[in-house]
N, C-alpha and C positions, 0 to 999 in steps of 0.2 A: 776346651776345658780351661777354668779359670783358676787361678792357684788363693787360696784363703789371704795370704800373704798383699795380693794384685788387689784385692776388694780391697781391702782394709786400706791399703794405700789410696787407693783411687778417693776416699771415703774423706780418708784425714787430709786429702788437697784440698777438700771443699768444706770440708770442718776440722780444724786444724787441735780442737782442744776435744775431739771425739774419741770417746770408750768403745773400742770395736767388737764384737764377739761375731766370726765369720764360724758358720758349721754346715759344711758338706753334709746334706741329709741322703743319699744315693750313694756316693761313692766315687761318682763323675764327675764332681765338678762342676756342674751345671743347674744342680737342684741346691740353691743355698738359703741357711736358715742367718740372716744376720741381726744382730742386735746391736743398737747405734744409743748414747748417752753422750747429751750435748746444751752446752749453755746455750748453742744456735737457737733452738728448739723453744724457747722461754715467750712462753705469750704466744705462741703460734696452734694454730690445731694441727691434729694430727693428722691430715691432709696438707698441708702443707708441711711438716716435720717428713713424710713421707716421701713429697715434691724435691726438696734437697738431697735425700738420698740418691732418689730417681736421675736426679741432675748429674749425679757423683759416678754414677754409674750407666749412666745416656750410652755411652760407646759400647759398651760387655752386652746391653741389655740386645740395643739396636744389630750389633750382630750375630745375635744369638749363643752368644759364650754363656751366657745366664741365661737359662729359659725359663728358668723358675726361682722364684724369689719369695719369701716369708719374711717378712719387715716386721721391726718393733723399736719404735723411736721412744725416748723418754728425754727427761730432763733429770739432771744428778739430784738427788737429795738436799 
């Protein structure tokens, strides 16, 4: 189990000026809905906006602390 707190930081090492929105959809800890808002993201598609995330969380993913993941990148307004 991952703590909401652990994403979000993991997140803002690799995107330092990121809007985090972590949500446990289970209860576990394991199934997380996250929402990412980042100047990173500007001119990139959203495969690659994704790829960063991914990046951010390589470790949680790889040992199965995250088994499920709902991604939603944007750019701020």
């Amino acid at each position: 189990m991952v703590q909401s707190n652990e994403v979000e930081a993991a997140i803002r090492l690799a995107l330092p000026d990121a809007q985090v929105t972590v949500e446990d959809l289970k209860g576990g800890g394991d199934h997380l809905q996250v929402k990412v808002i980042s100047n990173a993201f500007a001119g990139l598609s959203r495969i690659h906006q994704h790829q960063l995330v991914y990046g951010a969380l390589k470790e949680q993913l790889a040992n199965e602390v995250i088994h499920a993941l709902a991604l939603s990148t944007a750019t701020p307004n």
